[in-house]
ZABAMI-904612 format. One record per residue (C-alpha): residue number from 1; residue in one letter; chain; y, x, z. Coordinates in steps of 0.2 Angstrom, whole numbers, always signed. Layout:
<node k="NUM" r="A" c="A" Y="Y" X="X" Z="Z"/>
...
END
This chain:
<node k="1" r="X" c="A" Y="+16" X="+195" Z="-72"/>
<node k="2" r="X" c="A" Y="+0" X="+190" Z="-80"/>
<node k="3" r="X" c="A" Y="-14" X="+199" Z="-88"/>
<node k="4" r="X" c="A" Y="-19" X="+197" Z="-105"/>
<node k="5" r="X" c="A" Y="-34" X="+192" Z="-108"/>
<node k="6" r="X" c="A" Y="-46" X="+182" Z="-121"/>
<node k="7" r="X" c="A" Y="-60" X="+183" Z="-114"/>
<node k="8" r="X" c="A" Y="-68" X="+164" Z="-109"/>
<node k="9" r="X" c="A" Y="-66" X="+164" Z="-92"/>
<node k="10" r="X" c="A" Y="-83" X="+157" Z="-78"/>
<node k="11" r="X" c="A" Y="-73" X="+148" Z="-68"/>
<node k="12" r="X" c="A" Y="-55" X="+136" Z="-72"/>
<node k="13" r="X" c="A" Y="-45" X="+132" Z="-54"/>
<node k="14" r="X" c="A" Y="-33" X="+119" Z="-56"/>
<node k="15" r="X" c="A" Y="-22" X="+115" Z="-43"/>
<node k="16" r="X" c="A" Y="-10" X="+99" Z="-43"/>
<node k="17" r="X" c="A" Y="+4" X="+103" Z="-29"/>
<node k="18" r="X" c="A" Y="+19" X="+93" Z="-25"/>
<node k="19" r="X" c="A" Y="+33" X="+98" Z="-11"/>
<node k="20" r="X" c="A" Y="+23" X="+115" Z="-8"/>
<node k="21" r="X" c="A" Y="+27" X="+134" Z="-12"/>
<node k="22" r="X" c="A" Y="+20" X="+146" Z="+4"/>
<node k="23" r="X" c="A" Y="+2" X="+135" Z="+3"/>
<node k="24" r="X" c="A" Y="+3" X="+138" Z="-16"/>
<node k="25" r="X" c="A" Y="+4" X="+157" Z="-15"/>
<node k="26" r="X" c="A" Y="-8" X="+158" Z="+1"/>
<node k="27" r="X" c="A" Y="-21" X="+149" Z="-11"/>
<node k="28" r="X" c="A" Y="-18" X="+161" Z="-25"/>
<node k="29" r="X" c="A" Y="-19" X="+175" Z="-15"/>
<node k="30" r="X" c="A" Y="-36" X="+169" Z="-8"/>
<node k="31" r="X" c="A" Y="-40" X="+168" Z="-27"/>
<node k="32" r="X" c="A" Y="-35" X="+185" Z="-30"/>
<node k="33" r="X" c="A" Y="-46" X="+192" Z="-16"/>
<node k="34" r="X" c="A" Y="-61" X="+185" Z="-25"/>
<node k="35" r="X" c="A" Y="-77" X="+195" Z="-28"/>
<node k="36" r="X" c="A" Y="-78" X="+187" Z="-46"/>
<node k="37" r="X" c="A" Y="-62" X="+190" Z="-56"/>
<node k="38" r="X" c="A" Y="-68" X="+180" Z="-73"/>
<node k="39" r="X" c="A" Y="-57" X="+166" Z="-67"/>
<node k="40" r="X" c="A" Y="-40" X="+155" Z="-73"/>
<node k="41" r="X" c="A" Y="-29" X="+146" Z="-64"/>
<node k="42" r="X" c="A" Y="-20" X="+131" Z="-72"/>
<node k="43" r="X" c="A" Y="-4" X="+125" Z="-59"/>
<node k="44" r="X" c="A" Y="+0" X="+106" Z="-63"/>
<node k="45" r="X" c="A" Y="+17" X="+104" Z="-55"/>
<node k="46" r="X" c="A" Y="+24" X="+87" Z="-51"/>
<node k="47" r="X" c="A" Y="+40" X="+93" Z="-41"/>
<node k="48" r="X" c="A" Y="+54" X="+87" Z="-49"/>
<node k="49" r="X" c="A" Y="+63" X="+104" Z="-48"/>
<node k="50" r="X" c="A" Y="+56" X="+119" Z="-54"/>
<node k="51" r="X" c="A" Y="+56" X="+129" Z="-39"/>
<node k="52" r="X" c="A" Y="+37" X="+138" Z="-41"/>
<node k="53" r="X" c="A" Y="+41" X="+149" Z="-57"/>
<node k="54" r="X" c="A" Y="+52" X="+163" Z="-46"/>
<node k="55" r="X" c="A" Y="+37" X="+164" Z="-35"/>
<node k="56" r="X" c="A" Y="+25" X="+167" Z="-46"/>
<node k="57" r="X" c="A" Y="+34" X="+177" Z="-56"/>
<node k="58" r="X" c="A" Y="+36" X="+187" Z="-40"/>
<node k="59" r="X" c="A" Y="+18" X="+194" Z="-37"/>
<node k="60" r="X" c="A" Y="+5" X="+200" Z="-52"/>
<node k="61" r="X" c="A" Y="-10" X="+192" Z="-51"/>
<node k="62" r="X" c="A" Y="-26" X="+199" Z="-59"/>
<node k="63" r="X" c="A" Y="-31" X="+182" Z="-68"/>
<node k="64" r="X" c="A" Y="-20" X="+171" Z="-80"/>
<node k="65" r="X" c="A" Y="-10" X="+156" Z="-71"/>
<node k="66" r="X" c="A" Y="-3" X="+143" Z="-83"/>
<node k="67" r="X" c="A" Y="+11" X="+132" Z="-76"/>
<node k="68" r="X" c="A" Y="+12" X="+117" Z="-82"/>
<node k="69" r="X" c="A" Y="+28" X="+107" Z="-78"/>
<node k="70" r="X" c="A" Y="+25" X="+87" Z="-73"/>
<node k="71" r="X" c="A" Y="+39" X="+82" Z="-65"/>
<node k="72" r="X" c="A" Y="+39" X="+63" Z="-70"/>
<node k="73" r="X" c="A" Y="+21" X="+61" Z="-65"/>
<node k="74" r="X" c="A" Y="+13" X="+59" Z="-50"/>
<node k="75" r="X" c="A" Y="-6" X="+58" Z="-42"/>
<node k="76" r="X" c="A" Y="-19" X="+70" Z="-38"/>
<node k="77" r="X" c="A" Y="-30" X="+63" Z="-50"/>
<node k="78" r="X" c="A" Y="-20" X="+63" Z="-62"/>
<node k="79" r="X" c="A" Y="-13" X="+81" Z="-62"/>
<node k="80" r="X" c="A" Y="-32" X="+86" Z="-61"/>
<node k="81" r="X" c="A" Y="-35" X="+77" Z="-77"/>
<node k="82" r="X" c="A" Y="-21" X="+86" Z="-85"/>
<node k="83" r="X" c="A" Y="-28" X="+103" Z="-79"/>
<node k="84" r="X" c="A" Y="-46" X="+102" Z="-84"/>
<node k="85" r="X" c="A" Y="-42" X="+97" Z="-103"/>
<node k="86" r="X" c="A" Y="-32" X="+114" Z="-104"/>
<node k="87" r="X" c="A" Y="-47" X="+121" Z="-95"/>
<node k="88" r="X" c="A" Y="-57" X="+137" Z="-105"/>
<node k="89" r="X" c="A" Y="-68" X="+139" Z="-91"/>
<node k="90" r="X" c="A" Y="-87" X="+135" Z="-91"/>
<node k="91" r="X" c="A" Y="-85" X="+130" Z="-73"/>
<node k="92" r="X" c="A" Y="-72" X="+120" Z="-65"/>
<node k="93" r="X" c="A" Y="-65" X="+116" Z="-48"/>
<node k="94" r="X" c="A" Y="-51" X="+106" Z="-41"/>
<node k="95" r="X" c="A" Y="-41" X="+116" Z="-26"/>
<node k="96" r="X" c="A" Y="-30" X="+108" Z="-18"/>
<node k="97" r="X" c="A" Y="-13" X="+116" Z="-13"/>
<node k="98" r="X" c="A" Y="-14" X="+118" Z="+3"/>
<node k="99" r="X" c="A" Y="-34" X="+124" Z="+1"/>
<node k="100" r="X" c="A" Y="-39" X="+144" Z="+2"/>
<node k="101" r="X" c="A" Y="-55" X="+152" Z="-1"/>
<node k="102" r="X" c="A" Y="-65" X="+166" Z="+7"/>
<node k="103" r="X" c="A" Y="-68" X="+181" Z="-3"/>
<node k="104" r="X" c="A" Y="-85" X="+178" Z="-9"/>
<node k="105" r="X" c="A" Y="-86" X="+157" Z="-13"/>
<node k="106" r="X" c="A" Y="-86" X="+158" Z="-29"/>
<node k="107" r="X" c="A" Y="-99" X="+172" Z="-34"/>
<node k="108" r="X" c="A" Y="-108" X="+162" Z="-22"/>
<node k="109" r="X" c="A" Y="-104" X="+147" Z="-32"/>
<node k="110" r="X" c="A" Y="-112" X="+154" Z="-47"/>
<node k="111" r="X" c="A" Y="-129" X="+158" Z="-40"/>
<node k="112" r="X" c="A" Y="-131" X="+142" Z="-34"/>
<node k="113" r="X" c="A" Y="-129" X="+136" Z="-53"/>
<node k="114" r="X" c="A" Y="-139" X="+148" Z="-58"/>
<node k="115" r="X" c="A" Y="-152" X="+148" Z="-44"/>
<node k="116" r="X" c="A" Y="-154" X="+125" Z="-45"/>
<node k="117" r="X" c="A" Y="-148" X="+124" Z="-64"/>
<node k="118" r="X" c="A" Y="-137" X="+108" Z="-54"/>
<node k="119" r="X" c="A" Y="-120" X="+102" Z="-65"/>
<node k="120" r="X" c="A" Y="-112" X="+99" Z="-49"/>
<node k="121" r="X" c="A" Y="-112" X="+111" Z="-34"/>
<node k="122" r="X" c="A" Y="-103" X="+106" Z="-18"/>
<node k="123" r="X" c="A" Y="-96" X="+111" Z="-1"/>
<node k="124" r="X" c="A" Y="-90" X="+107" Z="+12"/>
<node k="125" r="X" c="A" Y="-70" X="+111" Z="+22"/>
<node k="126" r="X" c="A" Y="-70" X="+121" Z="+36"/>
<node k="127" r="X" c="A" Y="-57" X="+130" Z="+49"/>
<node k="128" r="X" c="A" Y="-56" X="+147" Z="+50"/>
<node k="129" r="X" c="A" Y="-71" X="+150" Z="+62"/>
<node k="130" r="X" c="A" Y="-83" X="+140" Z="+49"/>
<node k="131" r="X" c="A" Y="-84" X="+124" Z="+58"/>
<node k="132" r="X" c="A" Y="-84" X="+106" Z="+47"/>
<node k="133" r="X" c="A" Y="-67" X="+99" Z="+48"/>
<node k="134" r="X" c="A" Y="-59" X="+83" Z="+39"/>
<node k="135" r="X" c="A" Y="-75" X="+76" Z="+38"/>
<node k="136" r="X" c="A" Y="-95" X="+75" Z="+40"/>
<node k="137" r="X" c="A" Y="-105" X="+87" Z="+31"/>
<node k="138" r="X" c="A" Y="-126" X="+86" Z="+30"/>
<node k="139" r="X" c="A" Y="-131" X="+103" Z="+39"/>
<node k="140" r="X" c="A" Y="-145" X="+107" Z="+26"/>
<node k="141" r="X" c="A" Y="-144" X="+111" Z="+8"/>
<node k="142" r="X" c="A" Y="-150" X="+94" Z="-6"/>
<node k="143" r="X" c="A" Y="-146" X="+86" Z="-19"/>
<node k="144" r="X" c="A" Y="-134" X="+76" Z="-19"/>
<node k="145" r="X" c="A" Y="-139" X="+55" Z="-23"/>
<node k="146" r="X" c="A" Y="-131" X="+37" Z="-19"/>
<node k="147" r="X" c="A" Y="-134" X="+40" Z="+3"/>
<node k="148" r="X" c="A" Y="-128" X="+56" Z="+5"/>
<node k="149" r="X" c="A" Y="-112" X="+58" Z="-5"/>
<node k="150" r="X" c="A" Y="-100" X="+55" Z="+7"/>
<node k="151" r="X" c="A" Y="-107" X="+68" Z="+17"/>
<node k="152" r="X" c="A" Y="-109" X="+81" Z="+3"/>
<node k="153" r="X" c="A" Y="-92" X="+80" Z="-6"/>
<node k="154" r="X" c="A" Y="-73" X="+84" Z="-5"/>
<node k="155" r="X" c="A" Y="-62" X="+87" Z="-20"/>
<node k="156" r="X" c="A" Y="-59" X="+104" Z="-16"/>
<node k="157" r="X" c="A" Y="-75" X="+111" Z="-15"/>
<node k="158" r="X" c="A" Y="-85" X="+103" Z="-29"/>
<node k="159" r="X" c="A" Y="-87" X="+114" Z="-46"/>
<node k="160" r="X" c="A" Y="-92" X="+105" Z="-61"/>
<node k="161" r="X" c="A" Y="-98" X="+113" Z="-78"/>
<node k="162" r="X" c="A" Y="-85" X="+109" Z="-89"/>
<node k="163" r="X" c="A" Y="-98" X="+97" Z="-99"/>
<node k="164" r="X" c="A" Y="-99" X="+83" Z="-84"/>
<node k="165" r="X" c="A" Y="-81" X="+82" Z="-85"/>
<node k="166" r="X" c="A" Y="-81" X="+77" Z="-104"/>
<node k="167" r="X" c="A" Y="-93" X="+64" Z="-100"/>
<node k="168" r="X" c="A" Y="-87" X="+56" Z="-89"/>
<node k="169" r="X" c="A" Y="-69" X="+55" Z="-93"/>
<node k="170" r="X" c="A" Y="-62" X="+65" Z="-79"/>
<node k="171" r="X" c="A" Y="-56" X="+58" Z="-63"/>
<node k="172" r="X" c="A" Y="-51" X="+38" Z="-61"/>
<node k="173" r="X" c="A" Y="-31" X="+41" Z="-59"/>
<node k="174" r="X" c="A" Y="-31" X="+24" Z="-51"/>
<node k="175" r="X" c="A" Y="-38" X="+29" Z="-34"/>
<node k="176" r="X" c="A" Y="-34" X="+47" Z="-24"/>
<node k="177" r="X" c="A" Y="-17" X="+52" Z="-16"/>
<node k="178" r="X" c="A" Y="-2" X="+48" Z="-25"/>
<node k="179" r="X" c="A" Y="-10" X="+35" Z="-36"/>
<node k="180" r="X" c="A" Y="+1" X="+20" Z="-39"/>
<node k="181" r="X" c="A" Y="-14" X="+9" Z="-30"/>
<node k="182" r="X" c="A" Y="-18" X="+9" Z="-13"/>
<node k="183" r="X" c="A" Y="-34" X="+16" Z="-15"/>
<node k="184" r="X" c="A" Y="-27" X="+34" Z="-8"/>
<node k="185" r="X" c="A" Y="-46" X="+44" Z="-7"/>
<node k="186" r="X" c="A" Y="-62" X="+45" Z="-13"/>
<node k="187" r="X" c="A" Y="-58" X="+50" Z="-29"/>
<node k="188" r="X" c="A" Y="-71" X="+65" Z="-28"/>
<node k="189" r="X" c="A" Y="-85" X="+51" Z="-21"/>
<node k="190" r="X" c="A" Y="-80" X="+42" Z="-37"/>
<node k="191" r="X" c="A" Y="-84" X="+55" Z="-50"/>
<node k="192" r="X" c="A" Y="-100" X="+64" Z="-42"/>
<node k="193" r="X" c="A" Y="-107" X="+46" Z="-41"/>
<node k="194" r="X" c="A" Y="-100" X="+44" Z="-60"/>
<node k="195" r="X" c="A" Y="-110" X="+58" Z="-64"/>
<node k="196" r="X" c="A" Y="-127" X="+55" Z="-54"/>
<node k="197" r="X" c="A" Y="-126" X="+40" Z="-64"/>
<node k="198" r="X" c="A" Y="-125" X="+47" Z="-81"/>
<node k="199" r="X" c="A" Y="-142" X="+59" Z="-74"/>
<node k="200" r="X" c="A" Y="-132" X="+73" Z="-69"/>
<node k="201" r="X" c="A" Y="-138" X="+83" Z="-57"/>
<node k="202" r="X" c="A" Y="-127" X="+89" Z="-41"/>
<node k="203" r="X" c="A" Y="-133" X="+102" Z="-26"/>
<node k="204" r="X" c="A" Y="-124" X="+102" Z="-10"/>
<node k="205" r="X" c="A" Y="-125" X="+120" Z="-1"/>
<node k="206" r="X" c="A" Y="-116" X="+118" Z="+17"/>
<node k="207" r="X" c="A" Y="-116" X="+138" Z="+17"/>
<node k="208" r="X" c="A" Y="-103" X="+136" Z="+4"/>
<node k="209" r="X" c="A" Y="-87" X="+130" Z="+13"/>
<node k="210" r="X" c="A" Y="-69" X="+133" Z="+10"/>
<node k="211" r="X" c="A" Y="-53" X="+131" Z="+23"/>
<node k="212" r="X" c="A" Y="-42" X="+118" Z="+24"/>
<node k="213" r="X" c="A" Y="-28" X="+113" Z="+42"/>
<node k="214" r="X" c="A" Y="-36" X="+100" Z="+51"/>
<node k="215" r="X" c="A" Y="-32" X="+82" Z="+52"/>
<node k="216" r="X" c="A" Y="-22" X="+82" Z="+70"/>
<node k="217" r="X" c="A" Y="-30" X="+65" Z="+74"/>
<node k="218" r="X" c="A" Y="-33" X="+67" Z="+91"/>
<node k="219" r="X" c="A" Y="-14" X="+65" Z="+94"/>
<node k="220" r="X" c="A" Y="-13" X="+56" Z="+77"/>
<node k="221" r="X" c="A" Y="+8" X="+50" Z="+76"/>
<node k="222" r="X" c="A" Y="+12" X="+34" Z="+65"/>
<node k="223" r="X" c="A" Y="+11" X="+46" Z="+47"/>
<node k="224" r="X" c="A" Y="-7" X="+52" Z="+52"/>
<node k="225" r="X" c="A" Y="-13" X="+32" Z="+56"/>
<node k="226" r="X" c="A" Y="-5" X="+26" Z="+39"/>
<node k="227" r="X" c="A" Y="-14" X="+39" Z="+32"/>
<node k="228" r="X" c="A" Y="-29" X="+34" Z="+40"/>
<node k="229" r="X" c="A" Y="-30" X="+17" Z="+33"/>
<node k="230" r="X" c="A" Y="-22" X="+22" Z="+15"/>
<node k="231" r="X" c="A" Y="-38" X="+34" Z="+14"/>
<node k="232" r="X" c="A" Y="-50" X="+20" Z="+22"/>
<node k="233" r="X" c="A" Y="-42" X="+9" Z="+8"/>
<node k="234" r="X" c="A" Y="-49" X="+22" Z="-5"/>
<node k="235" r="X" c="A" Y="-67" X="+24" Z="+1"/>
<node k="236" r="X" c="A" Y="-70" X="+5" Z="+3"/>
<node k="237" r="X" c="A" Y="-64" X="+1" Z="-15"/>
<node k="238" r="X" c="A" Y="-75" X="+16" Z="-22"/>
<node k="239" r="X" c="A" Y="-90" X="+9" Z="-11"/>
<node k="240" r="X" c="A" Y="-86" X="-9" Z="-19"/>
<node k="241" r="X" c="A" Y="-84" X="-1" Z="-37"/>
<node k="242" r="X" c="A" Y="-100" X="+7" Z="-37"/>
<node k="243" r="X" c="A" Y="-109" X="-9" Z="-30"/>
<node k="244" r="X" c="A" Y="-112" X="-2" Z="-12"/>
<node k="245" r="X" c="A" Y="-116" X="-21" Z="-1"/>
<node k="246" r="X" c="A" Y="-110" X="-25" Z="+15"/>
<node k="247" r="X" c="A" Y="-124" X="-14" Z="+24"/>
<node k="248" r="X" c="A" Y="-115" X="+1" Z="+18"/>
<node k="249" r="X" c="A" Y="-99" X="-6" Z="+22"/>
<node k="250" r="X" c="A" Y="-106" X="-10" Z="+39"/>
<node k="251" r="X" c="A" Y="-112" X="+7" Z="+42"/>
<node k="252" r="X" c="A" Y="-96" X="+14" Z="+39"/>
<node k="253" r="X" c="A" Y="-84" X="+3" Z="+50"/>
<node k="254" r="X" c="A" Y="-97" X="+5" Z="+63"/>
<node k="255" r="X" c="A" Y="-94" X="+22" Z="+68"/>
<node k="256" r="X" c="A" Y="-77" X="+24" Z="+67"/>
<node k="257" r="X" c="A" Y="-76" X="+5" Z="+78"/>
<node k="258" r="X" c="A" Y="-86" X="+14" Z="+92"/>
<node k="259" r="X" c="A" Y="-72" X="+26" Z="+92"/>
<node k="260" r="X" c="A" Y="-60" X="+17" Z="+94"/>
<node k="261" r="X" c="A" Y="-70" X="+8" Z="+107"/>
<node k="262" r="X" c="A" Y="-73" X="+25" Z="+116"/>
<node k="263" r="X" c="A" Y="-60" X="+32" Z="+115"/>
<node k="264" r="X" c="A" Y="-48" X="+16" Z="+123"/>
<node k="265" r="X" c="A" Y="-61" X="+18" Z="+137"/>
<node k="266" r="X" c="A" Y="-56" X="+35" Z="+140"/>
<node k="267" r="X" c="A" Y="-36" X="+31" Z="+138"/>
<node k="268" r="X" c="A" Y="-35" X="+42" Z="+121"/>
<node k="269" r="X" c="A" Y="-27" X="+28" Z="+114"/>
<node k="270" r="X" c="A" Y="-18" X="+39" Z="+99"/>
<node k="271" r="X" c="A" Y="-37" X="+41" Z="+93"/>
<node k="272" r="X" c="A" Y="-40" X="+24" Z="+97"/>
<node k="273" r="X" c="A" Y="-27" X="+18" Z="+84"/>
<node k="274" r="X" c="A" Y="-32" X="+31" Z="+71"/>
<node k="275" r="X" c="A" Y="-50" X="+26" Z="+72"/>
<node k="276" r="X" c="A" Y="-46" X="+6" Z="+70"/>
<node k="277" r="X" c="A" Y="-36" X="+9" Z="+54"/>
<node k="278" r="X" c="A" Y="-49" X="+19" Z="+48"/>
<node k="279" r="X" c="A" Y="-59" X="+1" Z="+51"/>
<node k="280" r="X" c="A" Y="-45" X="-8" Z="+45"/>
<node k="281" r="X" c="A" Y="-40" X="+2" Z="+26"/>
<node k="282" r="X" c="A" Y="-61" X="+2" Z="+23"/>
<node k="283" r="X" c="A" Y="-64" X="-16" Z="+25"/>
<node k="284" r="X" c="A" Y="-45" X="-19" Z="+15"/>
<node k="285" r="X" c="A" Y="-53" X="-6" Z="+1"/>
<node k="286" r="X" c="A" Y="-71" X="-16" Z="+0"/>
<node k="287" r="X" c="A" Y="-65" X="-34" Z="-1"/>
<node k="288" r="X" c="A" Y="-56" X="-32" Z="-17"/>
<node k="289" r="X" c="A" Y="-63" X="-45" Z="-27"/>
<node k="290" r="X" c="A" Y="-73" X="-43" Z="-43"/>
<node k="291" r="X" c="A" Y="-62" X="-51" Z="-52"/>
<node k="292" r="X" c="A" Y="-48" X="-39" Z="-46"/>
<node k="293" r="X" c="A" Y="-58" X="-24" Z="-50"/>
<node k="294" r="X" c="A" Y="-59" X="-31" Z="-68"/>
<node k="295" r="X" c="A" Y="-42" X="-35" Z="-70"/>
<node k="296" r="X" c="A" Y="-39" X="-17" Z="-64"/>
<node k="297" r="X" c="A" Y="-52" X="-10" Z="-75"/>
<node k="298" r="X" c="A" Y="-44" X="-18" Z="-90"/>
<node k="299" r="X" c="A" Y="-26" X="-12" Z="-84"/>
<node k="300" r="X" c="A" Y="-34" X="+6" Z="-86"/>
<node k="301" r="X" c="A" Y="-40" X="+6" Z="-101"/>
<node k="302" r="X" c="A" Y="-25" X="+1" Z="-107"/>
<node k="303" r="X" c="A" Y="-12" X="+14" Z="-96"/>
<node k="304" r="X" c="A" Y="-24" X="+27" Z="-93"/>
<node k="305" r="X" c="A" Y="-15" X="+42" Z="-99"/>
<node k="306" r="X" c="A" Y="-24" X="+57" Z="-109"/>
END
């Protein structure tokens, strides 16, 4: 069941989800449990069968959900650029599907809008105990420029006023998982750097986190190190798009090199290999060509689906 009401709501959650149910469910119940109420949820669902409506028919939920049905489409980005034109909300923010939040993320949320007047607030993952996971966070609330970005964003935790959305255009579907590129992340990277560009303003607030399973890439198994590289391949081609030179590229192969460097010393060679196609997917993603990113930026205009 769903609640009627017409009220414009503060915030719009939109969720793409593929091959999940339990996760799905999890997240809306963490969205139920949310000191704010004022909020819609807008389900993009690529599955090819239509195994979600039962279960959320099963449970009432005190906010409206829209399901819509995608079943021939596929990409993260895509599906989020489905959701947020449907989007009635002020504010918007990308869950994913296997995300869930604490009870009071997005009152918190809103007084950091209110409190900085940013157009972008972001967070940062984290496991249950409220340590940064998946990535690396900056341990200090700023704002949010060219250097820091990749350190201050995930998908899943940054909320956009509606307006930077229609600016911008939405996400590029070419890059992010389940695009039909190999540029499989750095689709949030992409759009906060979009918007910086276009002098919007975003604010990072590390107190503001939500939970996620960590990445296993300790004892990382042949999926995890193509996954590795697939998302090394994203973050290269973003840093390349957005003119980043070889410095940047340098500074980020360097790291995760003395990783793999490290940890073959110490005979964690699983981590090894998961660091080295980290190396290997950035520098695949960085040396596409200019002329290639043309080519690919005409194919957009002309496939890009609204």
């Amino acid at each position: 069941m769903m609640p009627s009401d017409t009220r414009e709501p503060a915030f719009s959650v939109v969720v793409p989800t593929l091959g999940r149910r339990r996760e799905v469910i999890r997240l809306l119940e963490s969205l139920a449990g949310q000191t704010v109420q004022n909020l819609e949820v807008i389900l993009v669902d690529q599955n090819d069968e239509d195994e979600l409506a039962p279960l959320l028919a099963s449970q009432s939920w005190p906010f409206p959900v829209s399901h819509l049905r995608k079943p021939k489409q596929r990409g993260a980005s895509r599906a989020r650029n489905v959701g947020w034109r449907k989007a009635r909300g002020s504010i918007v923010v990308f869950a994913d599907d296997d995300c869930w939040y604490g009870p009071q993320v997005f009152e918190k949320c809103q007084r950091i809008f209110d409190t900085t007047q940013a157009d972008l607030v972001t967070g940062r993952a984290a496991d249950a105990s409220g340590r940064s996971i998946n990535g690396r966070f900056e341990p200090a609330p700023l704002w949010v420029d060219r250097h820091n970005v990749w350190t201050t964003s995930i998908e899943w935790m940054i909320f956009f006023r509606r307006i930077v959305l229609e600016a911008v255009g939405g996400f590029d579907e070419f890059i992010g998982i389940g695009a039909s590129t190999p540029w499989q992340s750095g689709e949030g990277q992409d759009i906060v750097l979009r918007a910086l560009a276009g002098g919007h303003r975003c604010f990072f607030e590390p107190s503001l986190y939500g939970f996620h399973a960590e990445l296993p890439i300790a004892a990382s198994d042949p999926g995890i190190r193509t996954k590795a590289r697939a998302y090394g391949r994203g973050m290269g081609f973003v840093l390349r798009k957005h003119g980043y030179g070889r410095g940047a590229l340098a500074h980020w192969i360097i790291r995760p090199f003395g990783g793999a460097v490290v940890s073959t010393l110490t005979g964690r060679l699983s981590l090894a290999a998961y660091y080295l196609n980290v190396v290997l997917g950035r520098w695949e993603g960085w040396r596409q060509s200019p002329i290639e990113q043309a080519r690919i930026g005409k194919f957009r205009q002309q496939t890009l689906v609204r």
